[in-house]
DRENZA-776594 format. One record per residue (C-alpha): residue in one letter; residue number from 1; y, z, x. Coordinates in steps of 0.05 Angstrom, whole numbers, plus 5000, padded with zeros to 4 digits. Example, Ala and Ser with C-alpha at 12.3 -4.5 7.8 and 13.67 -1.06 7.14 Angstrom:
! residues 2
rec resn->a, resi->1, c2->4910, c3->5156, c1->5246
rec resn->s, resi->2, c2->4979, c3->5143, c1->5273
//
This chain:
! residues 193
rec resn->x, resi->1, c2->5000, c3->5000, c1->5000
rec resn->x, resi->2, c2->5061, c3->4986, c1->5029
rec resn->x, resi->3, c2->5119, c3->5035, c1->5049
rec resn->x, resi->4, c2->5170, c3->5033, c1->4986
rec resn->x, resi->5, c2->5218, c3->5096, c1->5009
rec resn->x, resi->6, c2->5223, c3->5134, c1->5071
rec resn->x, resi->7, c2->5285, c3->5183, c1->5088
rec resn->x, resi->8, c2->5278, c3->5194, c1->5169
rec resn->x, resi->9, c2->5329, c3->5248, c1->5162
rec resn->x, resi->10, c2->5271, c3->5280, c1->5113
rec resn->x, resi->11, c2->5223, c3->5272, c1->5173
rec resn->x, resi->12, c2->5213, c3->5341, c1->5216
rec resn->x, resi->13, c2->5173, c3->5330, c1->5276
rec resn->x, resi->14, c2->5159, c3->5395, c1->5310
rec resn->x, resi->15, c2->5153, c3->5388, c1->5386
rec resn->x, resi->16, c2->5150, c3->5461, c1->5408
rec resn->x, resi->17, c2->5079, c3->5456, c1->5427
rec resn->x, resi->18, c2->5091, c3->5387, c1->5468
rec resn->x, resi->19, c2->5162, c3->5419, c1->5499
rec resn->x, resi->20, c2->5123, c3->5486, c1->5518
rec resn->x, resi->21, c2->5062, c3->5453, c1->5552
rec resn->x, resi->22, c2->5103, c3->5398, c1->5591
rec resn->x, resi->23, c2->5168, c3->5440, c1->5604
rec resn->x, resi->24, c2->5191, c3->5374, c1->5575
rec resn->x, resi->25, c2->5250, c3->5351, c1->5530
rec resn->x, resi->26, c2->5274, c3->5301, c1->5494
rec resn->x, resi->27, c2->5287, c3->5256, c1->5425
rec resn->x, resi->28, c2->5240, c3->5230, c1->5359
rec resn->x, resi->29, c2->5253, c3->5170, c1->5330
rec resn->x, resi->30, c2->5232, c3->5140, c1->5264
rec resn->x, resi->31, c2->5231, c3->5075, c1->5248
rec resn->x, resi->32, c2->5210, c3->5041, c1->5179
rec resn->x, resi->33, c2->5199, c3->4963, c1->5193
rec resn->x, resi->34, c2->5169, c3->4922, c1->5137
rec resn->x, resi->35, c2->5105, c3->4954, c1->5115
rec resn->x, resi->36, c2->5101, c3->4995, c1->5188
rec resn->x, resi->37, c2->5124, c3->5062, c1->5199
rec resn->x, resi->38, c2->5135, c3->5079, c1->5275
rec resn->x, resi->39, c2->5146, c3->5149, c1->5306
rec resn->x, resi->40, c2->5178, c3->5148, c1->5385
rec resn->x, resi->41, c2->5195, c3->5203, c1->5434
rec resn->x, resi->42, c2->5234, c3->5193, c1->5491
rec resn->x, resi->43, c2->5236, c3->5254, c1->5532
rec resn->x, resi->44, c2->5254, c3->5271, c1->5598
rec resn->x, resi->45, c2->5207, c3->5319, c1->5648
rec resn->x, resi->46, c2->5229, c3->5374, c1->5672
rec resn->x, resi->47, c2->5241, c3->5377, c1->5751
rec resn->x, resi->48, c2->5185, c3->5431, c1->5780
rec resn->x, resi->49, c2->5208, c3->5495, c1->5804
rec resn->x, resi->50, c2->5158, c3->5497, c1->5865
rec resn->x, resi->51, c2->5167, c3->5428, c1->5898
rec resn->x, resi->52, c2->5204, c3->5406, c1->5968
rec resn->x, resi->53, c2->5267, c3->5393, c1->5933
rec resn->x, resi->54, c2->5272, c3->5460, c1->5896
rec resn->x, resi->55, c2->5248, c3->5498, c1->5959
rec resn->x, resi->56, c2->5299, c3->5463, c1->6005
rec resn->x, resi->57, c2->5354, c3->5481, c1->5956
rec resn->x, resi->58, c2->5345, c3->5547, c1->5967
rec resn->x, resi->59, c2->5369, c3->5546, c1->6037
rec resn->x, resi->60, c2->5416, c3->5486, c1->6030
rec resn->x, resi->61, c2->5452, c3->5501, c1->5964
rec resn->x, resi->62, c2->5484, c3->5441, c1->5932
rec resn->x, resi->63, c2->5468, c3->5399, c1->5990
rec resn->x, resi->64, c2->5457, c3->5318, c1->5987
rec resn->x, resi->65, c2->5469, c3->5290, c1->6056
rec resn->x, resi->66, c2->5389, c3->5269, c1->6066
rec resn->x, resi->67, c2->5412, c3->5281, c1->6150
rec resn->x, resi->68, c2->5403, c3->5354, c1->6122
rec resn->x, resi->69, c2->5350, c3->5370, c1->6072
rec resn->x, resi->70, c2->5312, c3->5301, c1->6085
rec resn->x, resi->71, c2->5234, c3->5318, c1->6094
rec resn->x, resi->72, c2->5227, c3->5291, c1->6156
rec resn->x, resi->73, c2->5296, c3->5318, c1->6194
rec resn->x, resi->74, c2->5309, c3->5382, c1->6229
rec resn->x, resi->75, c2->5376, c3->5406, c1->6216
rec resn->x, resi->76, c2->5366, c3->5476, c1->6257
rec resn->x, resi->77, c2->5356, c3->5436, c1->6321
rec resn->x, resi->78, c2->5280, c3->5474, c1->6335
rec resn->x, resi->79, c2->5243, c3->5415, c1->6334
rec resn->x, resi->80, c2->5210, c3->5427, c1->6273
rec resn->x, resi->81, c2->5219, c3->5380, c1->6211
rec resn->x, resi->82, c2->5235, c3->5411, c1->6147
rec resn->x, resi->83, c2->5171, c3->5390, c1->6116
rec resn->x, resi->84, c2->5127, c3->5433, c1->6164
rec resn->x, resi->85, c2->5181, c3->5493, c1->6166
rec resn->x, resi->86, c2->5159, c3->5494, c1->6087
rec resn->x, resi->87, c2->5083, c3->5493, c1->6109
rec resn->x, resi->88, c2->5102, c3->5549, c1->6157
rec resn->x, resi->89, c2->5142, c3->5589, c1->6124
rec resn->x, resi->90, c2->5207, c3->5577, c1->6170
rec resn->x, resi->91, c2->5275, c3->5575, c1->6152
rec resn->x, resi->92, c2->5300, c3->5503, c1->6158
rec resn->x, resi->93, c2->5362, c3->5535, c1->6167
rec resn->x, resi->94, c2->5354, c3->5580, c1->6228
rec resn->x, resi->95, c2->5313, c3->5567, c1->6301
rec resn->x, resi->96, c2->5231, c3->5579, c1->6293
rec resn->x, resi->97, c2->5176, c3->5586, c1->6350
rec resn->x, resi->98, c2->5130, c3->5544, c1->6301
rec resn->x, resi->99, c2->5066, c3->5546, c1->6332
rec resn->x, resi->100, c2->5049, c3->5585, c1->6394
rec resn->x, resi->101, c2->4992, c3->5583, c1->6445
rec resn->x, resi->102, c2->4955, c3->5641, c1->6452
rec resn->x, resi->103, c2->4898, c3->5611, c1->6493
rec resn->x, resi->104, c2->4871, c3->5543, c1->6522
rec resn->x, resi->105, c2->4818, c3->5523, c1->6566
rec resn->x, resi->106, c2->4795, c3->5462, c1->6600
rec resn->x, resi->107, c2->4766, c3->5444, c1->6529
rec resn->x, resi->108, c2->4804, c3->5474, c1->6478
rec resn->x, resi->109, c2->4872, c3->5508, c1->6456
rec resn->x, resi->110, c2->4892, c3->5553, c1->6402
rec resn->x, resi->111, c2->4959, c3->5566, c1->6367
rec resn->x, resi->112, c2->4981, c3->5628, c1->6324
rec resn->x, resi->113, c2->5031, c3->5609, c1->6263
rec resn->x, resi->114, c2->5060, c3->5631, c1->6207
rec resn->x, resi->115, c2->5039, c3->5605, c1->6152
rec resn->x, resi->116, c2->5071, c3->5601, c1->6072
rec resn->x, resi->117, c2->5033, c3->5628, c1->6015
rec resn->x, resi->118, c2->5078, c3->5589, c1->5973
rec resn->x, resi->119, c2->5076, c3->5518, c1->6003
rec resn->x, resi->120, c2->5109, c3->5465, c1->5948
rec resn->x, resi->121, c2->5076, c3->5438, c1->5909
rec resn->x, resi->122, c2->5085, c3->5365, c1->5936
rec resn->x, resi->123, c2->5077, c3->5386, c1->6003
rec resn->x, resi->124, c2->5010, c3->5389, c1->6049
rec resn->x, resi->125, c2->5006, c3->5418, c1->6110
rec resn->x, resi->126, c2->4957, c3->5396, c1->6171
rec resn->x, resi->127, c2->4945, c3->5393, c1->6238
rec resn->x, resi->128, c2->4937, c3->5334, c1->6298
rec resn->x, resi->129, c2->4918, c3->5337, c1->6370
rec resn->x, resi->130, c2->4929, c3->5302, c1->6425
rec resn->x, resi->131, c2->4922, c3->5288, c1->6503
rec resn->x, resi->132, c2->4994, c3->5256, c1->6522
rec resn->x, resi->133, c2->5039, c3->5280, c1->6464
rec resn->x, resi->134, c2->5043, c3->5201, c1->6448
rec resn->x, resi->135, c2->4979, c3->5180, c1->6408
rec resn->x, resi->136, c2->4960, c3->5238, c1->6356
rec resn->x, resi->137, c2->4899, c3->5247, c1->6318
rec resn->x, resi->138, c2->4868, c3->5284, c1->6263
rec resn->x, resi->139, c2->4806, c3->5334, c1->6269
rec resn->x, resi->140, c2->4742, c3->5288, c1->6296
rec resn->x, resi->141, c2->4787, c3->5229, c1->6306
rec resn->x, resi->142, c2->4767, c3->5194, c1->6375
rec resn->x, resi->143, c2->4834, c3->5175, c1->6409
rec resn->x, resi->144, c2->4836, c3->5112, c1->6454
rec resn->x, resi->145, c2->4811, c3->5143, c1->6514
rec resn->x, resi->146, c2->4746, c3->5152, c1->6487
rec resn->x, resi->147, c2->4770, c3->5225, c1->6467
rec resn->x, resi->148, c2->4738, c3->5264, c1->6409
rec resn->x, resi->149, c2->4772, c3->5335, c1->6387
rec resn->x, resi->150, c2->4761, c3->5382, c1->6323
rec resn->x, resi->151, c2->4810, c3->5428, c1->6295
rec resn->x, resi->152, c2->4794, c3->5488, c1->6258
rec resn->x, resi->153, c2->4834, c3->5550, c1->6229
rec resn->x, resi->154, c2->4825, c3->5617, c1->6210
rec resn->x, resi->155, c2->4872, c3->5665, c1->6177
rec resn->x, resi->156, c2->4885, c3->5725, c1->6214
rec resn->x, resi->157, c2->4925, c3->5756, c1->6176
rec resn->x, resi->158, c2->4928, c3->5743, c1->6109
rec resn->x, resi->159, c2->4980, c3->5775, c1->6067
rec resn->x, resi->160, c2->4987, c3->5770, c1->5987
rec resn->x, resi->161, c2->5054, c3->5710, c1->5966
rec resn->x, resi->162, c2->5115, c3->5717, c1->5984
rec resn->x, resi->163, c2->5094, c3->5738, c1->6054
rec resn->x, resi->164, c2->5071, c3->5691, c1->6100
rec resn->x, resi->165, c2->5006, c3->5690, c1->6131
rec resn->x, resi->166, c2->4988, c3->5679, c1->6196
rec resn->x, resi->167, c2->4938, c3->5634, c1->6217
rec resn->x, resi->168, c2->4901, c3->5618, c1->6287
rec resn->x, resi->169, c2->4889, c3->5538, c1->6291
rec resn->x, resi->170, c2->4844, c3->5515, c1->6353
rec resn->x, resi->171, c2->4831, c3->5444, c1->6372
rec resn->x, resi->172, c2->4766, c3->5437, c1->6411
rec resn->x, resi->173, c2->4743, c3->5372, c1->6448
rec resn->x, resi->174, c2->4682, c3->5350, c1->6430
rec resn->x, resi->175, c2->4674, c3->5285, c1->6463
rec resn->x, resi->176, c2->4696, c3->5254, c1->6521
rec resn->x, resi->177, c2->4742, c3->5285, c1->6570
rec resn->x, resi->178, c2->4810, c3->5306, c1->6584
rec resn->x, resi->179, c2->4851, c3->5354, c1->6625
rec resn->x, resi->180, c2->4908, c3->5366, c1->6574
rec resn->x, resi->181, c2->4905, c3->5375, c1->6504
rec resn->x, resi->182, c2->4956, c3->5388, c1->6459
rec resn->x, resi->183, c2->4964, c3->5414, c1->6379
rec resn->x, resi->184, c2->5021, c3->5402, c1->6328
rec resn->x, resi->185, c2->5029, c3->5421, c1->6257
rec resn->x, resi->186, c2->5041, c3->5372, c1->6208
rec resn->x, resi->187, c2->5063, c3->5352, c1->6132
rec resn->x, resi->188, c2->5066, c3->5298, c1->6083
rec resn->x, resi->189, c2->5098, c3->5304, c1->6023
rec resn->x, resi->190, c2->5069, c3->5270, c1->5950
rec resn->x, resi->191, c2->5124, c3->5230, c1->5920
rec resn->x, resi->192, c2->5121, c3->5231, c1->5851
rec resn->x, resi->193, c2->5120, c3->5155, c1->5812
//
């Protein structure tokens, strides 16, 4: 049967469920075309509260030069980018050790770092070795010197969010040889579509 009368200011969509699940907002429309009846939402998410941009905020309020907060710059001078301060739990706004040898043999070296219990949510932290600080590789990765190394970690300290933990990370070679061997934290960052 087709559509005779239709008042979409009589039409009460209630989005409260949809809103409070997606931290979304945004608009219904209602459309009447011919025999066809069509409902539309256009709604706008919500930015997160827990991702890069958020976090860098905190320390850079109201900032937009991308020199500063970009991901991959280091605004403090330490030679840390601001992605991997967020993985360790450094100020991107203040000088940070980042990670810090405690021991290394002819095989093998291990670093002590902070590290956040609230990392964004965009944001994932890693590790890479290498043997001339120019070619870096992940864990069991063969470089091209025929050079084979594993990383591992283990939390020595691990404290309950918003303290940071600290974590022991130790790259070992497994194949091939080499007489240096370095480690470096790393972190990429999910872009949303």
């Amino acid at each position: 049967n087709p559509i005779t009368t239709f008042d979409p200011d009589g039409f009460v969509v209630d989005d409260s469920e949809f809103a409070s699940t997606t931290g979304s907002t945004g608009t219904w429309g209602v459309t009447l075309s011919g025999d066809s009846l069509s409902v539309q939402l256009v709604y706008n998410v919500a930015a997160p509260d827990d991702d890069y941009d958020a976090w860098i905020g905190t320390f850079f309020v109201d900032e937009t030069d991308p020199n500063i907060i970009g991901f991959d710059k280091d605004p403090d001078g330490d030679g840390i980018p601001n992605g991997v301060e967020n993985f360790l739990g450094t100020d991107p706004s203040s000088s940070s050790s980042g990670l810090e040898v405690v021991s290394s043999t002819s095989t093998s070296v291990t670093a002590s770092h902070t590290q956040s219990n609230e990392i964004a949510s965009d944001v994932t932290g890693g590790y890479q070795w290498s043997t001339d600080l120019q070619e870096w590789k992940n864990s069991t990765e063969t470089n091209s010197e025929g050079v084979t190394a594993s990383i591992s970690t283990v939390i020595t300290d691990d404290q309950a969010a918003p303290a940071n933990d600290t974590v022991e990370v130790t790259a070992t070679i497994t194949g091939g040889s080499s007489t240096d061997l370095y480690l470096r934290a790393t972190a990429t960052q999910t872009l949303a579509e």
